[in-house]
C-alpha positions in Angstrom: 0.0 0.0 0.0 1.7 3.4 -0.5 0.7 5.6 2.5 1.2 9.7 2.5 2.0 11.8 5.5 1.3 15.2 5.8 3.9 15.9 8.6 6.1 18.7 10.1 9.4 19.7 8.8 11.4 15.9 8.9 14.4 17.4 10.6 11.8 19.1 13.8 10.8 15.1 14.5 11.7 14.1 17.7 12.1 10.2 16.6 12.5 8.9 20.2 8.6 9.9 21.0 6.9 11.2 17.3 3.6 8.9 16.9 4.1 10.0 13.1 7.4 8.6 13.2 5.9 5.3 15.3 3.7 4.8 12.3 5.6 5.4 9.5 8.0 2.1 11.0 5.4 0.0 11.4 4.3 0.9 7.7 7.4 -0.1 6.1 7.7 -2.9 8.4 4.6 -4.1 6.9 6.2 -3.5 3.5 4.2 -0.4 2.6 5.7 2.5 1.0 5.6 6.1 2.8 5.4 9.5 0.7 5.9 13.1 2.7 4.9 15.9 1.8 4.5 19.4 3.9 1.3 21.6 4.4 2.5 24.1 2.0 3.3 20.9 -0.9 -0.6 20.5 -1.4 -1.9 22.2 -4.4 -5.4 22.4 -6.1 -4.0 22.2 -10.3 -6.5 21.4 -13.1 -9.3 20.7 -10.8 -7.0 17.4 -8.9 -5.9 18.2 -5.5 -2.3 17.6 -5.6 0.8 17.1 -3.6 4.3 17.8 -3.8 5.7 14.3 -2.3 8.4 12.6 -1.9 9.1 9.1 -0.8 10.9 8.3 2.8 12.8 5.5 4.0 14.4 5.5 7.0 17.8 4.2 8.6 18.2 2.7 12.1 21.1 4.7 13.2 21.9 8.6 12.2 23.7 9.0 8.6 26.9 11.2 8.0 24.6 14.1 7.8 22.8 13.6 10.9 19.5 12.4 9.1 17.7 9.3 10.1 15.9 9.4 6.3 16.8 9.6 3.3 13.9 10.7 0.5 13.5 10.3 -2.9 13.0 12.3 -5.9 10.0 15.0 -5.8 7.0 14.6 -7.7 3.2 16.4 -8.2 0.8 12.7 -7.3 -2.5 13.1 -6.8 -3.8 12.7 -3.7 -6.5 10.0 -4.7 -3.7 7.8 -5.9 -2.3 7.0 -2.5 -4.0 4.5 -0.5 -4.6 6.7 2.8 -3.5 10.3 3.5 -2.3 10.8 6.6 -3.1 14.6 8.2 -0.6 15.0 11.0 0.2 18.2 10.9 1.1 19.5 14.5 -1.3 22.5 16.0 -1.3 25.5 15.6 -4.7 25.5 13.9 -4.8 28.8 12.0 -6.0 29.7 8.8 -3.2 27.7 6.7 -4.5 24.7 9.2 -8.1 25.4 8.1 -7.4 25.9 4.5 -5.6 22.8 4.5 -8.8 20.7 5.2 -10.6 22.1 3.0 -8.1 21.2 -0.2 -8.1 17.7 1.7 -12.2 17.4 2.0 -11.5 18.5 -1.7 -9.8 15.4 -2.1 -12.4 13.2 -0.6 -14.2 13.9 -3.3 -11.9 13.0 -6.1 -11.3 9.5 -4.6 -8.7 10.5 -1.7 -9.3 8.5 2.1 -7.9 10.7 4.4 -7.1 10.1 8.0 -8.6 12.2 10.1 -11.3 13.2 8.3 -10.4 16.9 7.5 -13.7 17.8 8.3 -14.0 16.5 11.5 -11.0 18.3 12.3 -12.4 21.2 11.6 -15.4 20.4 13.5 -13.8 19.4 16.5 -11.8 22.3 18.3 -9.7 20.3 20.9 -11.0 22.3 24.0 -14.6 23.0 23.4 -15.3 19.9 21.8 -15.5 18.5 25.0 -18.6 20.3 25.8 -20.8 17.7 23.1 -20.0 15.2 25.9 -21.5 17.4 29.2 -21.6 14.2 31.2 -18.0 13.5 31.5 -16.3 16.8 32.5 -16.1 19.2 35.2 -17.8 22.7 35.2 -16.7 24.4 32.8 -17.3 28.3 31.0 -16.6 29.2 27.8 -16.6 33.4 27.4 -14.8 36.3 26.4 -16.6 38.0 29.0 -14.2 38.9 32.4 -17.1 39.0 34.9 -18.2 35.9 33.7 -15.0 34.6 34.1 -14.9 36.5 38.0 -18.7 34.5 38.8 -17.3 31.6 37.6 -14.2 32.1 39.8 -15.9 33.5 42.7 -17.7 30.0 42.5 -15.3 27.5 42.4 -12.4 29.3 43.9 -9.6 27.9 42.2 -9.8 27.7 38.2 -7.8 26.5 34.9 -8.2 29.1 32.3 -6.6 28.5 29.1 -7.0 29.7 25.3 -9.1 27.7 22.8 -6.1 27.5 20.7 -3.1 26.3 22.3 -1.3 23.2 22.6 1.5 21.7 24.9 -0.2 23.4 28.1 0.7 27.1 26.4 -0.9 30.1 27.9 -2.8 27.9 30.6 -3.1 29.7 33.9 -4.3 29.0 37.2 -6.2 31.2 39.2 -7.0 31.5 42.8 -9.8 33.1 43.8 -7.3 35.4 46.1 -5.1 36.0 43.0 -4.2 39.8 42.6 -2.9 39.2 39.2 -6.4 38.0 38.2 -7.0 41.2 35.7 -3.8 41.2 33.7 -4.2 37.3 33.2 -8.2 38.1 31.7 -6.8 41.1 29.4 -3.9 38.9 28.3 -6.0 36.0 27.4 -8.8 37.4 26.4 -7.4 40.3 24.3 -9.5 42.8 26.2 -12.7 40.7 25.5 -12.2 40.0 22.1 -10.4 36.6 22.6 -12.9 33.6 23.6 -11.0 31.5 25.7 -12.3 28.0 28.0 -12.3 28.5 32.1 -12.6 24.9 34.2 -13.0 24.3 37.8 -9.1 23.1 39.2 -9.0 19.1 39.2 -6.6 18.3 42.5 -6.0 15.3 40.5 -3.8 16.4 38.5 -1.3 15.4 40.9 -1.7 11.8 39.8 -1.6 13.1 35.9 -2.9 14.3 33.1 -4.1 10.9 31.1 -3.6 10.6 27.6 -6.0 8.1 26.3 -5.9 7.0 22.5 -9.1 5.9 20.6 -7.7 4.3 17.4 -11.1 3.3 15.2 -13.2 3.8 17.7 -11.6 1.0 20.6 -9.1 2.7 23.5 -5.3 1.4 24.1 -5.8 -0.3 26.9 -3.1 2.1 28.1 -3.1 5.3 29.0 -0.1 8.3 29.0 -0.3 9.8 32.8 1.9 12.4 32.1 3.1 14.0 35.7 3.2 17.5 36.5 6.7 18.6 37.3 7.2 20.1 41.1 5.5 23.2 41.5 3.7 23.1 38.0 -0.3 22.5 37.3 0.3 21.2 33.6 1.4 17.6 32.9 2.2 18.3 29.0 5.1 16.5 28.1 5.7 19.8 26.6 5.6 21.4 29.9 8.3 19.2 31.5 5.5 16.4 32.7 6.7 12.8 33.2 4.8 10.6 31.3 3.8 7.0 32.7 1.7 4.8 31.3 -0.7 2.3 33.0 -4.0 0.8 32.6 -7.1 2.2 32.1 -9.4 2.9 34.9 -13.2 2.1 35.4 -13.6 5.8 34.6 -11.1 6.1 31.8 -12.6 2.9 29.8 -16.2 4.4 30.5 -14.9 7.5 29.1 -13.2 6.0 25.9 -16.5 4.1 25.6 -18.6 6.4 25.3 -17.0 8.2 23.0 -15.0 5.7 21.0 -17.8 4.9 18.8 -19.6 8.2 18.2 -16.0 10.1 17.3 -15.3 7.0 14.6 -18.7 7.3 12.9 -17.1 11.0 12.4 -14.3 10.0 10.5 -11.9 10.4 13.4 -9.4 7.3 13.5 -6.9 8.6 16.2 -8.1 10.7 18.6 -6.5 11.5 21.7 -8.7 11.9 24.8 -7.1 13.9 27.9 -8.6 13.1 31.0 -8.0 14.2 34.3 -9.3 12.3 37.7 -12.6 11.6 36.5 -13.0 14.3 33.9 -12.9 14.3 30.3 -11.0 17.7 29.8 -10.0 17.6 25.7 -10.4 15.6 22.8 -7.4 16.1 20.5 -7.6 15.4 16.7 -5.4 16.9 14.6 -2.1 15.0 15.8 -2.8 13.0 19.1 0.3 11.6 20.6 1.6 9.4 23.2 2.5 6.1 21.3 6.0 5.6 21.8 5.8 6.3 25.1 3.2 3.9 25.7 5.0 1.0 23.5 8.0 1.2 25.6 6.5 0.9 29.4 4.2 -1.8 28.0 5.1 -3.5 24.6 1.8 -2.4 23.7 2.1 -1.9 19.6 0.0 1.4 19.3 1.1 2.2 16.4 0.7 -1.4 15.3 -3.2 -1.0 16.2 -3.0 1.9 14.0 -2.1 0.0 11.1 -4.6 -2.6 11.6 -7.2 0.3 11.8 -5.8 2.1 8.4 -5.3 -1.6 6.8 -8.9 -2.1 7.6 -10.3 1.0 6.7 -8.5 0.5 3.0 -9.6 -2.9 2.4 -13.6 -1.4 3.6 -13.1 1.0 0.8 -12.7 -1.7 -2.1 
């Protein structure tokens, strides 16, 4: 099968924790052939949704140059003439992001099978998505407004606030309901009010991590990422200096995954990345969910061979 990823710059992959990278060795391990290409190689030409790829193999220690690829020659393929497109380019989701899935939804149409569904992404931002799903998280606001942000404050006393566009725990603060930098925080995050952003009640937690749970196809790892806050920090993003740890699922967790498993794959949303903390659902991540490596190593769990299975499966449902 020949397999396309639509992936950050090669030389910004971490290989040692990428989930793209997880995949792409389980691909050719399976004796399919991988194509790259960037954001900016995808082209609408002659009413075909293009892209400017180029074929990847990769070597199991570091070349001369550093490089743990090599790629072929470039050339303009079609999208429909792969066998799956992959879409995992990182966050941030701006305008290119957005203009992306729609030359991929494009693509649909001439034939293409994308992974995740480009407009699902679109449809699901990663923070308020959660809010489809009321019965699994914690109180939560989502405003521009700053006294709405003060009630809901004044309420629960100790609060995550956090923009509706960040990853890797960026620009997520939490407030006390004593805190005396409390208005410098609302105009920075919220642009003076002209900047929706999400506020949740504190999870305590948090302590114990900030779970990573992967849907692929609709089924949960049995594994989850607990990724551990460092000393004196509320954010367990890896990102962020968090540990991560994998264990089982809980009760909770599997209810969670569940619950949503199902519903999200009917979407067109193969890999999804739940975040969960204590009991709470608190986002659903779909444009480049992580965690596999990670998990693969503490458990010899294959994610990224489950992946495989769900895109091998997903092909042969097409023909």
């Amino acid at each position: 099968m020949k397999l396309a990823f639509i992936i950050d710059q090669l030389d910004s992959i971490k290989t040692a924790k990428d989930s793209s990278y997880a995949m792409m060795r389980e691909a050719i391990a399976r004796n399919h052939q991988i194509y790259v290409l960037y954001r900016h190689d995808l082209a609408l030409s002659d009413n075909t949704v293009t892209g400017f790829c180029r074929s990847l193999t990769l070597t199991d220690t570091p070349l001369q140059d550093g490089h743990w690829y090599r790629t072929g020659a470039s050339a303009t393929v079609p999208l429909n003439q792969f066998d799956a497109v992959l879409m995992r380019k990182d966050p941030p989701f701006d305008l290119e992001y957005v203009y992306s899935t729609y030359l991929l939804e494009l693509a649909q149409t001439q034939g293409a099978f994308v992974i995740n569904d480009p407009r699902a992404i679109r449809d699901h931002n990663e923070k308020l998505a959660i809010a489809q799903f009321p019965q699994w998280i914690a109180p939560t606001l989502v405003t521009s407004q700053a006294h709405l942000i003060r009630e809901f404050l004044a309420r629960h006393q100790d609060i995550i606030l956090k923009p509706l566009d960040g990853m890797g725990g960026a620009s997520v603060f939490r407030v006390h309901s004593a805190d005396h930098n409390i208005s410098v925080i609302l105009e920075t995050l919220t642009h003076y009010g002209t900047r929706t952003i999400m506020a949740q009640r504190f999870i305590p937690e948090i302590t114990q991590g900030d779970k990573r749970i992967l849907l692929i196809g609709g089924k949960p790892v049995p594994y989850a990422l607990a990724r551990i806050p460092k000393p004196g920090e509320s954010r367990g993003n890896l990102a962020a200096g968090g540990t991560g740890r994998a264990q089982p699922l809980s009760a909770r967790d599997q209810a969670i995954a569940e619950s949503l498993g199902p519903e999200l794959a009917k979407r067109g949303l193969m890999l999804v990345g739940l975040d969960v903390i204590g009991d709470y659902l608190t986002e659903i991540n779909v444009t480049s969910p992580t965690g596999m490596q990670e998990i693969t190593k503490q458990t010899d769990f294959n994610a990224a061979g489950m992946m495989l299975d769900a895109i091998e499966s997903g092909i042969r449902d097409r023909h």
